[in-house]
Every structure is written in C-alpha cells, then in structure tokens.
Z-matrix of the N, CA and C atoms (Angstrom, degrees):
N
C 1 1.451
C 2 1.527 1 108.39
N 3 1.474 2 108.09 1 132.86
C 4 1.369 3 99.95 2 -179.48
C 5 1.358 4 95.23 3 -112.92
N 6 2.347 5 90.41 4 162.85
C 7 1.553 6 95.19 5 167.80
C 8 1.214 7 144.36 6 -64.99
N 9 1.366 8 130.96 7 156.66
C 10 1.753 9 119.49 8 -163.24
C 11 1.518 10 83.49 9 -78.79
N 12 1.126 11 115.51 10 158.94
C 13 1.551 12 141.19 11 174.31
C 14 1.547 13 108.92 12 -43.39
N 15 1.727 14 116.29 13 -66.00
C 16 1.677 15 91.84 14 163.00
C 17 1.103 16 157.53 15 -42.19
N 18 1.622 17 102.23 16 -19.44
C 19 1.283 18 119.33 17 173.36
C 20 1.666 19 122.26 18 -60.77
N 21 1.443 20 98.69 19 -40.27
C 22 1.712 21 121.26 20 175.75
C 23 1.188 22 87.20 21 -52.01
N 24 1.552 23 105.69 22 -75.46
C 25 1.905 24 112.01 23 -151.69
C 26 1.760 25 94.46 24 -48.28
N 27 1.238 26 116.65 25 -76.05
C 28 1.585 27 116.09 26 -167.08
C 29 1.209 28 114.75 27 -31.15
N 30 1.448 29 128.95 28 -23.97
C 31 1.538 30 135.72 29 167.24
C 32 1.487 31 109.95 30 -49.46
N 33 1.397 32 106.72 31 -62.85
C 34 1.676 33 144.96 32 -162.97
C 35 1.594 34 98.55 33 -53.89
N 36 1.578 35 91.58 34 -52.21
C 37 1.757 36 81.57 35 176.97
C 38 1.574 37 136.19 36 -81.33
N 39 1.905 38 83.71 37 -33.98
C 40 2.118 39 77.37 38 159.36
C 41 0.735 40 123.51 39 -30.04
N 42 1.509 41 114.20 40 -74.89
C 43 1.501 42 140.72 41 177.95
C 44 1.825 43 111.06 42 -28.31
N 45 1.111 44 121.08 43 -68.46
C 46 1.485 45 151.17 44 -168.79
C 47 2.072 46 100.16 45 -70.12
N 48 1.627 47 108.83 46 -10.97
C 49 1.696 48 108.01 47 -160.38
C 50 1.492 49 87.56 48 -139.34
N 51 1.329 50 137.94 49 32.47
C 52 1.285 51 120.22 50 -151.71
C 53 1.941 52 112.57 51 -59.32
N 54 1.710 53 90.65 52 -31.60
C 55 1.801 54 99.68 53 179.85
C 56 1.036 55 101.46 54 -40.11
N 57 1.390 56 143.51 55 -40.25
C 58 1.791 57 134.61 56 -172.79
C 59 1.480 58 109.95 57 -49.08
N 60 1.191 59 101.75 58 -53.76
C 61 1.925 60 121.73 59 179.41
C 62 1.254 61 121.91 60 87.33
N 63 1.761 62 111.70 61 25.69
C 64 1.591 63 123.78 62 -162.48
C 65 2.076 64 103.83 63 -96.59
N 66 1.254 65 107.36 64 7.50
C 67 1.306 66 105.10 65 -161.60
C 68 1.709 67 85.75 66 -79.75
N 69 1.376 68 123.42 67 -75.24
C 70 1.356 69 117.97 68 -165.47
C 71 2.295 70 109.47 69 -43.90
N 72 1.116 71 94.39 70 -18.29
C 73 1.800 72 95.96 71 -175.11
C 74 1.547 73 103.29 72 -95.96
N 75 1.227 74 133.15 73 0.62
C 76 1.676 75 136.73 74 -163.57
C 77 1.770 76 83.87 75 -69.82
N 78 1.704 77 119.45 76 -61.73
C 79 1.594 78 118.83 77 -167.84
C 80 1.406 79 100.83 78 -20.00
N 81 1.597 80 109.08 79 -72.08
C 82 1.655 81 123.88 80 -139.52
C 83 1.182 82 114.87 81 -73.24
N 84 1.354 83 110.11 82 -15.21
C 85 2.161 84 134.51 83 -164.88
C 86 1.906 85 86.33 84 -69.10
N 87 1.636 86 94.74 85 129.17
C 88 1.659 87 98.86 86 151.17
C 89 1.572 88 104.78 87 -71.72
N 90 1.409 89 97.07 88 170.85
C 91 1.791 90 116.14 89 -176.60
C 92 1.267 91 121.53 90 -66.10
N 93 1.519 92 107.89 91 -16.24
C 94 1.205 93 125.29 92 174.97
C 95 1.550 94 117.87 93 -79.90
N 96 1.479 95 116.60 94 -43.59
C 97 1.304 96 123.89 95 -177.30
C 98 1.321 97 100.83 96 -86.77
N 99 1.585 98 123.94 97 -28.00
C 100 1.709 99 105.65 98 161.12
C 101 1.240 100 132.15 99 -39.60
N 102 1.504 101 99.21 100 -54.62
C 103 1.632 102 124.95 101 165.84
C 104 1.776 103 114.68 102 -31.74
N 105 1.298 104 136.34 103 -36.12
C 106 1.295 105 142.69 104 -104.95
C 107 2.259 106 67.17 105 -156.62
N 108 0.911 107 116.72 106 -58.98
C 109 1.791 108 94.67 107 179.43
C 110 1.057 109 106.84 108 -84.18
N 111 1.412 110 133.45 109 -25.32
C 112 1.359 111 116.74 110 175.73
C 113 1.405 112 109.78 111 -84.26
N 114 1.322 113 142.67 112 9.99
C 115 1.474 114 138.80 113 167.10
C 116 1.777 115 79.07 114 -90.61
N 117 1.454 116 129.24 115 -64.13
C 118 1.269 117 117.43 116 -172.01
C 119 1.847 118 136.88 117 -23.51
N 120 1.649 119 80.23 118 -61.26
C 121 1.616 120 114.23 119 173.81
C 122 1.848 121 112.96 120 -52.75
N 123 1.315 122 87.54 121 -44.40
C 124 1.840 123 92.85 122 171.35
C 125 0.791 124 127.05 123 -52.60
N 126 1.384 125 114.02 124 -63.39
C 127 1.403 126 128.51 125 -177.34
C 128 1.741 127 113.26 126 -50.85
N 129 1.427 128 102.33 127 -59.99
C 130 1.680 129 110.64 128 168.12
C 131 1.224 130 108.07 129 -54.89
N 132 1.413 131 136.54 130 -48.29
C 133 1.599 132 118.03 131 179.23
C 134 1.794 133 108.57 132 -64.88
N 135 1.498 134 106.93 133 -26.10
C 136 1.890 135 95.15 134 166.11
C 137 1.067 136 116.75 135 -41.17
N 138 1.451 137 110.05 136 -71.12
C 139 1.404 138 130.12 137 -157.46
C 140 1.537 139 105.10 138 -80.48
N 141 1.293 140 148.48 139 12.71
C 142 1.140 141 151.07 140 157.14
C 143 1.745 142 100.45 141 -106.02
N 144 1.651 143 131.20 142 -17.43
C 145 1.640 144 100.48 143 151.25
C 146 0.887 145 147.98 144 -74.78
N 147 1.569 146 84.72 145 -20.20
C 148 1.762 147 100.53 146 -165.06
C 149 1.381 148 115.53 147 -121.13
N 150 1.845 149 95.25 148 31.93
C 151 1.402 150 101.62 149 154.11
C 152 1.795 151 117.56 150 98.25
N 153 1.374 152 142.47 151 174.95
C 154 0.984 153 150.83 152 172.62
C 155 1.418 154 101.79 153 -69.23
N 156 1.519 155 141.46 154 147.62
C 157 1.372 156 132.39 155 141.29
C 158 1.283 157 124.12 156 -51.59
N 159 1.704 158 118.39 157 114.62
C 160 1.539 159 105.78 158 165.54
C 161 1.209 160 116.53 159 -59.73
C-alpha cells in the first residue's frame, strides 16, 4: 500500500520548513494530526511564496 500523495508533500515541507521542528515528531503523529500540520505547513509554504503581506 502506498502513501496518499500528502503524505510525500508533508515530508517535503518539514524538510523544506525545518523552523517548525515537526520533522523528528511526524513518526509518532496519528493520521489525523498529520492531516492538521500538513494543512498548517501549506498554508505557511503559501505565504512564504508569495511573499510578505504588503
């Protein structure tokens, strides 16, 4: 069984966000609270492409 596709990305962004500090805690997270940093992680990787708010 492979992982659903967010799972990859939510990797990608630990990795890519390390200041959060959720990469070493991703193991222990139910699927649910994965769910819940990778909506987090998104949002912060938005708002870190497209810049500061003027």
């Amino acid at each position: 069984m492979t992982a659903p596709a967010w799972l990859e990305r939510l990797q990608m962004l630990a990795a890519r966000l390390p200041q959060y500090g959720v990469g070493p805690d991703l193991a222990g997270l139910a699927l649910c609270d994965l769910w819940g940093v990778y909506r987090f992680l998104e949002a912060v990787a938005a708002g870190v492409e497209h810049g500061p708010t003027p």
